[in-house]
N, C-alpha and C positions, 0 to 999 in steps of 0.2 A: 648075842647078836645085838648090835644097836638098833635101839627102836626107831631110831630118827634115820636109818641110812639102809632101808630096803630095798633089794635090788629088785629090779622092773623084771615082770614073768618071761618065760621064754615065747616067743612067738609060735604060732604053729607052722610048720615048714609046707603043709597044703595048702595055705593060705594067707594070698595080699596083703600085707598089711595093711589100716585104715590109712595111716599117712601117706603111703603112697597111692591107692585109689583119689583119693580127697586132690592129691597133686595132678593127678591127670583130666580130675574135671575141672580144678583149674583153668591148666593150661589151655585146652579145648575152649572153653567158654571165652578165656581172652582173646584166643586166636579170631573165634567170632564176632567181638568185639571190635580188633581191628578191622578186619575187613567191612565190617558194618561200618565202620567211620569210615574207612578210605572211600567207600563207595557213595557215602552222603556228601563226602568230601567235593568228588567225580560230579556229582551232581547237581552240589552247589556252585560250582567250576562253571557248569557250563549253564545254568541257569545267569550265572552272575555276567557271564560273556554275552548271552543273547540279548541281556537289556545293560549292559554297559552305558549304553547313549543315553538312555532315562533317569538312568542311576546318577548320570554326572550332570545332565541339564536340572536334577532338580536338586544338586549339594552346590550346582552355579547360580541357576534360574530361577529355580523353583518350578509349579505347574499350575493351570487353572483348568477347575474340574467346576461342571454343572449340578446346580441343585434346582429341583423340578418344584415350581411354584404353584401354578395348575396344569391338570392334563383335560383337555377336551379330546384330542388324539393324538396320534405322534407321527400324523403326516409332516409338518414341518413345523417350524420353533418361532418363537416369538420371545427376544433378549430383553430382560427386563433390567433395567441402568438406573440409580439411585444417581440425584445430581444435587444434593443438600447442602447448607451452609455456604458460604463464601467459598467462591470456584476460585481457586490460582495454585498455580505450578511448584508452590511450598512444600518441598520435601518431607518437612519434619513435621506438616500435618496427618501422617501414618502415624499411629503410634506404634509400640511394641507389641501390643495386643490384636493392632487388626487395620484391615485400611480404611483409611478416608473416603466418605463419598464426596466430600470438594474438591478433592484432588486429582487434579487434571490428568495430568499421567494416565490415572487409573479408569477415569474415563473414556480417555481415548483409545487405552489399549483394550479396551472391553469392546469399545464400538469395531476397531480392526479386530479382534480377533471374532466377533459375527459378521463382519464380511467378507472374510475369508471362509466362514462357514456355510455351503452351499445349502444346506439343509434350513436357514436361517432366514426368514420371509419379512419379520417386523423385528424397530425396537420399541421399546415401552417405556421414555423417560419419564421419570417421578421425579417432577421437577420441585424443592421446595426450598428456593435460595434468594435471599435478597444481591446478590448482584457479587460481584468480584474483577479481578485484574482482566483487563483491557485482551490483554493476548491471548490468557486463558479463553478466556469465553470463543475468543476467533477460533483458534485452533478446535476447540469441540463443535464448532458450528461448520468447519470446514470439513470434519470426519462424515457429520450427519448427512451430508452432501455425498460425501463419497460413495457413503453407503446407500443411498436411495438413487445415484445415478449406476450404481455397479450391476442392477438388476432391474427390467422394467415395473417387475412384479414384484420390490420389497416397501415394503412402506413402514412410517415413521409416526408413531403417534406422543404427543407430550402430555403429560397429567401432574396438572398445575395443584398443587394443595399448599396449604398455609398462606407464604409469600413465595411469589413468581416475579420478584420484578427486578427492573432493569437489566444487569446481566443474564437472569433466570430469564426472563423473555429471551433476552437476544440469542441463546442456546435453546430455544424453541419456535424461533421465526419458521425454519427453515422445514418444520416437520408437517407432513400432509395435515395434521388434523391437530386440535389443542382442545382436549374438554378440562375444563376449570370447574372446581368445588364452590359452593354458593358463597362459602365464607373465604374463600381464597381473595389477595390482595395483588394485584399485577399492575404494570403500565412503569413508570417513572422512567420514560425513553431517554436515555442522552448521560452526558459523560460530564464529571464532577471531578473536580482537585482540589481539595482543600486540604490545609495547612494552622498553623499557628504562629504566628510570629510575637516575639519577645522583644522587639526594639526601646520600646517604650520601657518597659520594665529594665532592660537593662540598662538603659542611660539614668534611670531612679538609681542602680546602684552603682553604678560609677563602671560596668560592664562591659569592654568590646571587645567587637569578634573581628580578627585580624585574622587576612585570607593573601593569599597569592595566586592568581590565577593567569590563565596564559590567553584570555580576551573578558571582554568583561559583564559578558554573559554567562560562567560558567560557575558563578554560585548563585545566579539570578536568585535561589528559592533560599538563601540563607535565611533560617528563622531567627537569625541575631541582626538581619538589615531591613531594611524597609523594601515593601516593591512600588518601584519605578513605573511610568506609562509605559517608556520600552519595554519593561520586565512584562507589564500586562500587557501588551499588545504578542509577544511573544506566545506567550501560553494562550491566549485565546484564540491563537491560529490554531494552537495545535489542538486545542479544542474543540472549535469547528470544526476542521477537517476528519477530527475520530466521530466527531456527532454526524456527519454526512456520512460515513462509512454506517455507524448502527443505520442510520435511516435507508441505504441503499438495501441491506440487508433484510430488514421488513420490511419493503417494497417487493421487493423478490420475490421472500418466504411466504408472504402474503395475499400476492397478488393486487396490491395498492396502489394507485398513484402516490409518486414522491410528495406531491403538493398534499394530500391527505393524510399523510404519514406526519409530516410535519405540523398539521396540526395538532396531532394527536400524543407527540413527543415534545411537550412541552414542560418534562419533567412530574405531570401531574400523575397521582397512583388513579385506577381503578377496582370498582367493586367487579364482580365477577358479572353482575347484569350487564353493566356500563359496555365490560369490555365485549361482551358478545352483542351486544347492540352495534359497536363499531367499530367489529371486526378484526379486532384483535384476538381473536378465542373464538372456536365454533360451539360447542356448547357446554352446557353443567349442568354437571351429574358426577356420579361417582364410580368403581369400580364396574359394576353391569353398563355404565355409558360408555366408559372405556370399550370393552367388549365388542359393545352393540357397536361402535364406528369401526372397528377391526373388520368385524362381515358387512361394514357396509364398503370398505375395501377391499374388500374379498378373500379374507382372512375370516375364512367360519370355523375350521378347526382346526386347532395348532396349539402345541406347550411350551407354556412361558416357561422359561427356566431365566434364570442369571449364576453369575458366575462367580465360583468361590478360589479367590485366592491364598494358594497354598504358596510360602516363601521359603525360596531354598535355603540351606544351611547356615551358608554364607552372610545372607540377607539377615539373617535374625538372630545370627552371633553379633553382628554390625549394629545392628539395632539394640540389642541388649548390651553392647559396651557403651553404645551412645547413651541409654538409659540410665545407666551407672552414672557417665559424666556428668548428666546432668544435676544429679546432686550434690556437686561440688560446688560452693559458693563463687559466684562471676561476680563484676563489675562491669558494669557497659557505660559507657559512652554517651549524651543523647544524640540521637539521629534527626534525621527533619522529618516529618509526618507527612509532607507532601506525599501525593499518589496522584496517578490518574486511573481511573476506575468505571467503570460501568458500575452504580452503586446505587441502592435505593434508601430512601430515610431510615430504612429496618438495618443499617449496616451497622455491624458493631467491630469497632478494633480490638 
């Protein structure tokens, strides 16, 4: 007999073979198997269908969710809103990582989205910006409004640290109450446009700047021409006129006569005694003064929360290609550095 080619023993006839038991718990166990999926399947189905709308507002939208800053109780909330750095409408001040607290967008939609919050009594601006674009600052001082005329009983407090001024005031005229830190810097009322001009320098090199315009106001701010009386007679209207607007605005916010206001908007800053001497700021102190003017509004217990932005899908695929871009080497152009701005001497380009 060949050693190598042994035939396999006879089975016994009273009994299963192993291979075929082995096969039947197989199949049983698979059949369990599917059905276990089909039915996680069933259920992930209709789980997925009841928040469908959620699902797709936050791979569009994104969502924003509360994170609880202090809790005294949870009768009702008090929105705490970061308004830092230079306030304007600058998109690309978000970065990839996170949002901007100068960026207006972001403060506006924080301010509407606690006045649509019925539960939502105060906001808590933690104001710490030297100043920014003209419009920006409007439109968040128009929200602050909104929000303190939408309910008798919501009130507005601003908490001034570092620097407060120009635009940073004028995004806190408007709120019931302003406590300022000893060493916070505020005041520099009124509207600033500056520029550089190059004419001189370009005529040293033999340089001009050749424009076609369709009247002959409309490169008035060319930094390769010189300005004209007309040229400054132009802009300092338009000067004036956004300088009477801040000063109406702390009239208001204030409670001031115009004529008082106006002296006090002379461009000059203030120390934080100064300002509460004359009335521009009610008092200083720090976080417990914060507080303590809440209940003397009648805000004695309530949690601060503010809000944390979560960006949808969309948003921060968008974002992280524009991040990539950006590391491709550009070439620009110069621009003219003209602005008009609500800006204090702490402003940096």
């Amino acid at each position: 007999m060949d050693q190598y080619n042994i035939p396999d023993a006879p089975g016994n006839p009273g009994q299963p073979s192993r291979l075929s038991s082995g096969c039947g718990c197989s199949g049983l166990l698979g059949a369990f198997i599917i059905c276990g999926g089909l039915l996680v399947l069933a259920l992930s189905f209709l789980a997925l269908s009841a928040s469908i709308d959620k699902v797709r507002d936050y791979f569009e939208n994104g969502y924003e969710k509360e994170t609880v800053v202090s809790k005294e109780t949870s009768k009702c909330k008090v929105v705490k809103i970061d308004i830092k750095g230079a306030i304007s409408f600058e998109e690309d001040k978000s970065s990839f990582w996170g949002k901007s607290d100068g960026s207006a967008e972001v403060i506006i939609d924080d301010i509407r989205h606690a006045k649509d919050d019925k539960d939502v009594r105060g906001l808590l601006l933690v104001v710490d910006s030297p100043g920014g674009e003209i419009t920006a600052c409007d439109f968040i001082d128009q929200e602050i409004k909104k929000f303190r005329s939408s309910s008798s009983n919501r009130y507005v407090v601003s908490y001034m640290r570092g620097v407060a001024a120009s635009g940073g005031y004028y995004v806190s005229a408007h709120a019931d109450k302003i406590v300022i830190t000893p060493t916070t810097i505020t005041g520099s009322i009124g509207v600033m446009m500056q520029g550089i001009n190059f004419q001189e320098a370009a005529e040293k090199l033999g340089v001009k700047s050749i424009s076609f315009t369709s009247g002959p106001m409309k490169d008035m701010l060319n930094p390769m021409k010189g300005v004209s009386e007309a040229v400054s007679n132009v802009v300092q209207a338009t000067i004036n006129e956004l300088y009477d607007q801040f000063v109406d605005v702390i009239a208001d916010g204030r409670h001031m006569p115009v004529e008082k206001v106006r002296e006090l908007a002379d461009g000059r800053i203030y120390t934080a005694k100064q300002s509460v001497e004359n009335g521009l700021t009610d008092k200083i102190g720090y976080m417990e003064e914060v507080k303590e003017t809440f209940k003397e509004l009648g805000l004695v217990d309530y949690e601060l929360v503010e809000y944390e932005e979560n960006e949808g899908m969309v948003d921060m695929l968008k974002k992280a290609f524009s991040t990539f871009n950006g590391l491709k080497p550009e070439i620009k152009l110069p621009e003219s550095s003209w602005r008009l701005r609500y800006a204090s001497p702490f402003m940096k380009d």
